[in-house]
C-alpha positions in Angstrom: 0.0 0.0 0.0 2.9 2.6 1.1 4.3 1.9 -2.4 1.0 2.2 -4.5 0.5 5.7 -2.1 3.9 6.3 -3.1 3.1 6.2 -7.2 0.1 8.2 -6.7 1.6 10.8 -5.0 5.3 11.1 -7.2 2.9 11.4 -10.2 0.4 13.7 -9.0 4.0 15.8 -7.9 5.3 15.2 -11.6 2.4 16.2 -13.6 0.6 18.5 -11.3 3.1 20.4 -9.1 0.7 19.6 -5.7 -1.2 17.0 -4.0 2.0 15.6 -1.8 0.6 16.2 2.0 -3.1 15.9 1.3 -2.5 12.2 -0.4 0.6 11.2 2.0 -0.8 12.2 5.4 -4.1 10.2 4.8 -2.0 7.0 3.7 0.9 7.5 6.8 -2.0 7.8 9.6 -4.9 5.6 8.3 -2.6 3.4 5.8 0.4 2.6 8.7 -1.1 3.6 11.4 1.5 6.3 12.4 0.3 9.4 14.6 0.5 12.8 13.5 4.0 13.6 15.1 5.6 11.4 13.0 3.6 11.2 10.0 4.2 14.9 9.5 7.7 14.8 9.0 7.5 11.4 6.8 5.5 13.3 4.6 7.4 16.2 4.3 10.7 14.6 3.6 8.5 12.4 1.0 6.9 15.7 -0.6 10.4 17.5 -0.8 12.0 14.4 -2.9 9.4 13.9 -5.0 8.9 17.7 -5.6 12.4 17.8 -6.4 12.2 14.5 -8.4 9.4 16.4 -10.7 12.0 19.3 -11.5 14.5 17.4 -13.2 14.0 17.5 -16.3 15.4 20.4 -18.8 12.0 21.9 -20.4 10.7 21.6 -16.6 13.6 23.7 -15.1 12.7 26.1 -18.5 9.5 26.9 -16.8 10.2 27.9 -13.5 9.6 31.6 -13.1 12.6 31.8 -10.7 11.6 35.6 -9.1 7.8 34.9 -8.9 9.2 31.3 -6.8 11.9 33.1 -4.4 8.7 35.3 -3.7 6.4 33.2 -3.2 9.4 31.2 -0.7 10.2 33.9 0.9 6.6 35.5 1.8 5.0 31.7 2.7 7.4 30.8 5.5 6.6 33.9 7.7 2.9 33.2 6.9 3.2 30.1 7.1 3.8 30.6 11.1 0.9 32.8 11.7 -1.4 30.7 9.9 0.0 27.7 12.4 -0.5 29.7 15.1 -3.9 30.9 14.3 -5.1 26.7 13.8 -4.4 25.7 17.5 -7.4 28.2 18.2 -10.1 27.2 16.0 -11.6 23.9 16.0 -10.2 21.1 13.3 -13.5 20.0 11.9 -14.1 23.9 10.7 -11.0 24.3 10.0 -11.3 21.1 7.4 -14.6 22.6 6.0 -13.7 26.0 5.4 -10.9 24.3 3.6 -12.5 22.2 1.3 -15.1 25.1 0.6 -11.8 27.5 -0.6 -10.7 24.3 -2.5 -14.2 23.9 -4.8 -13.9 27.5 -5.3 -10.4 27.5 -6.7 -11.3 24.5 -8.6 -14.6 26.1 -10.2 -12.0 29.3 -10.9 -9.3 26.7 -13.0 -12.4 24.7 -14.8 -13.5 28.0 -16.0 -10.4 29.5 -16.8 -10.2 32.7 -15.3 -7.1 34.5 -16.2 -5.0 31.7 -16.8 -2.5 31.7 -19.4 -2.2 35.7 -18.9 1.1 36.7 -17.5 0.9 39.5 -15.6 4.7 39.4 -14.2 6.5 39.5 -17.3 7.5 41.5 -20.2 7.3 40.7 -23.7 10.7 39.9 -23.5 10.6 37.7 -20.5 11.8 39.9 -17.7 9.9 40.3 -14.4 8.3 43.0 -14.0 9.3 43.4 -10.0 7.2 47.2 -9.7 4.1 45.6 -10.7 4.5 42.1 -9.5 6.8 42.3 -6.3 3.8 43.5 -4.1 1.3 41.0 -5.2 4.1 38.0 -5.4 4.6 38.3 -1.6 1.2 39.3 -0.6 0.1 36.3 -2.5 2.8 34.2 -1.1 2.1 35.2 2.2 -1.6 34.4 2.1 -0.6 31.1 0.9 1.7 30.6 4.1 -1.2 31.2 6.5 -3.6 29.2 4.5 -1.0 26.2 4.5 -0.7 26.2 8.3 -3.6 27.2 9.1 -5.0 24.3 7.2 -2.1 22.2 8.2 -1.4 21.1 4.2 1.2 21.3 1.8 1.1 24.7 -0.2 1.0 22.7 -3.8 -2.9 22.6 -3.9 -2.8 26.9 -3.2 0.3 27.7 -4.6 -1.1 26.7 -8.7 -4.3 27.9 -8.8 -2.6 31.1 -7.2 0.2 31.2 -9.7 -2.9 30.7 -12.7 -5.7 32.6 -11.5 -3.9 35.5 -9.6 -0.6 35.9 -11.3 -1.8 34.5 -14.6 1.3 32.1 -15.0 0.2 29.3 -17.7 -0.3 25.5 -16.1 2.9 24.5 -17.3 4.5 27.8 -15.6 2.7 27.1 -12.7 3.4 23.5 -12.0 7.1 24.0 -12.3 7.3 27.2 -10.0 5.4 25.5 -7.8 7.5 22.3 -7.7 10.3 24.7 -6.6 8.1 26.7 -3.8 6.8 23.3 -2.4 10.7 21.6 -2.2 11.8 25.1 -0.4 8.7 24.6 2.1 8.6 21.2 2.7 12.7 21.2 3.4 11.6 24.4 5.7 8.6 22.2 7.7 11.3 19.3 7.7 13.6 21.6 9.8 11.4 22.5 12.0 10.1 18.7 13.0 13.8 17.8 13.6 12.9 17.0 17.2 10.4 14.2 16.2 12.8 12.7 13.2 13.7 9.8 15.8 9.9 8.3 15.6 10.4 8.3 11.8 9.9 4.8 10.7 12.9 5.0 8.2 11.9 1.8 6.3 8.1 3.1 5.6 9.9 6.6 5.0 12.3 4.8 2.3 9.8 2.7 0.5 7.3 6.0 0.1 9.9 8.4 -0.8 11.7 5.5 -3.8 8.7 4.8 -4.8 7.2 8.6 -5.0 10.8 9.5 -6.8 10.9 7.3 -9.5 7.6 8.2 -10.3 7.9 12.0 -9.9 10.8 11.9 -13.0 9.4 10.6 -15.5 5.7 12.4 -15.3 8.0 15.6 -14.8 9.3 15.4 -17.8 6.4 13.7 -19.8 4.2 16.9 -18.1 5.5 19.3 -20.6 4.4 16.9 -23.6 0.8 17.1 -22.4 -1.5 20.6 -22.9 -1.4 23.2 -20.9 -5.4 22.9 -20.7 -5.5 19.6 -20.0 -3.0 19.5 -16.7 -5.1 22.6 -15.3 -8.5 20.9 -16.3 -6.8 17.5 -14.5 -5.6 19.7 -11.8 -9.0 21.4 -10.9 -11.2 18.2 -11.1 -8.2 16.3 -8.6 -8.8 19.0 -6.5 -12.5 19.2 -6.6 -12.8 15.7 -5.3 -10.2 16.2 -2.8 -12.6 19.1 -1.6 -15.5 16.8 -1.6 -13.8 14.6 0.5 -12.5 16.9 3.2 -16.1 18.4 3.4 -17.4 14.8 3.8 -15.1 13.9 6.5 -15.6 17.6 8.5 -19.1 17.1 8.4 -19.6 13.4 9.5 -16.7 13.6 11.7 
């Protein structure tokens, strides 16, 4: 099963640029039966590899809008903090609604196609633009940070629909910038769990992260074969059910 996960989740990373903590965490808790403390920092170390897995590959790299992700890294992890703080007051079933209700919204935003494919950061000639796009690169960033911990998730699912809806970065631009934002993050989160590394199960760690690798290089560089509509339209609908899912489990939990 930690394998199959492990598949799932390297090719959802390769083609999609997101999905690493919502599918991991699910599988390390219910699938192994690990707590939180040390599922958490499984699934970070697995998200980071095969984040980083999905980035090598030359026409991937050729898409990463390099400013827009040092942003976007930069702004999340201060964020990322206040969101955290701000969970431990509210109560985790609303805080697993409200998220899946922001998830079908950003989903019904990417299946219609607002904005995407525009690029508002960059010139005709392919330079950033930092006096128009600085400001709303790190407030945008930042929001993303508190929504990650205050939702306790990996930024991938926020960080694309962000990059294609508010920055209007096309789904290919997207996936790879967000490939770099999530590695950053997740090696960030990693850091900051050092204390509970020594409940890491390293074999289940091992088998998840292999597995999730060699699955995250190839998509990665078969992603930029595939159109641009298609991955958002993939995207969107991955996350829609995601959201459906969440809701369901708030609700009846």
């Amino acid at each position: 099963m930690i394998a199959a996960a492990g598949i799932v989740l390297g090719l959802c990373m390769g083609l999609l640029g997101a999905g690493g903590s919502v599918l991991a965490l699910p599988v390390l808790v219910h699938g192994a039966g690990q707590s939180p403390a040390t599922a958490i920092p499984t699934a970070l170390a697995v998200v980071a590899l095969s984040s980083l897995g999905g980035l090598l590959s030359r026409p991937r790299l050729r898409q990463v809008r390099w400013p827009v992700a040092a942003v976007f890294a930069a702004s999340g992890v201060p964020g990322s903090f206040a969101g955290t703080a701000l969970s431990r007051t509210l109560d985790d079933d609303l805080l697993l609604l409200g998220f899946s209700v922001l998830m079908a919204v950003v989903a019904v935003r990417m299946l219609r196609g607002d904005d995407a494919g525009v690029d508002h950061c960059h010139t005709a000639g392919g330079a950033f633009d930092w006096r128009r796009c600085l400001p709303r690169s790190a407030l945008t960033g930042a929001g993303v940070g508190v929504l990650t911990g205050l939702f306790g998730v990996g930024g991938g699912f926020l960080v694309v629909p962000a990059l294609t809806v508010l920055l209007g970065l096309s789904a290919g631009q997207a996936v790879a910038t967000s490939l770099v934002v999530v590695t950053v993050n997740s090696a960030g989160g990693l850091l900051a769990h050092l204390s509970d590394l020594q409940g890491v199960d390293l074999g289940v760690l091992a088998v998840f992260a292999v597995t999730a690798l060699l699955a995250s290089v190839p998509a990665g560089r078969l992603a930029h074969r595939l159109p641009g509509e298609l991955v958002r339209r993939a995207f969107a609908v991955v996350v829609l059910l995601v959201a459906v899912g969440m809701a369901a489990g708030a609700l009846l939990g």
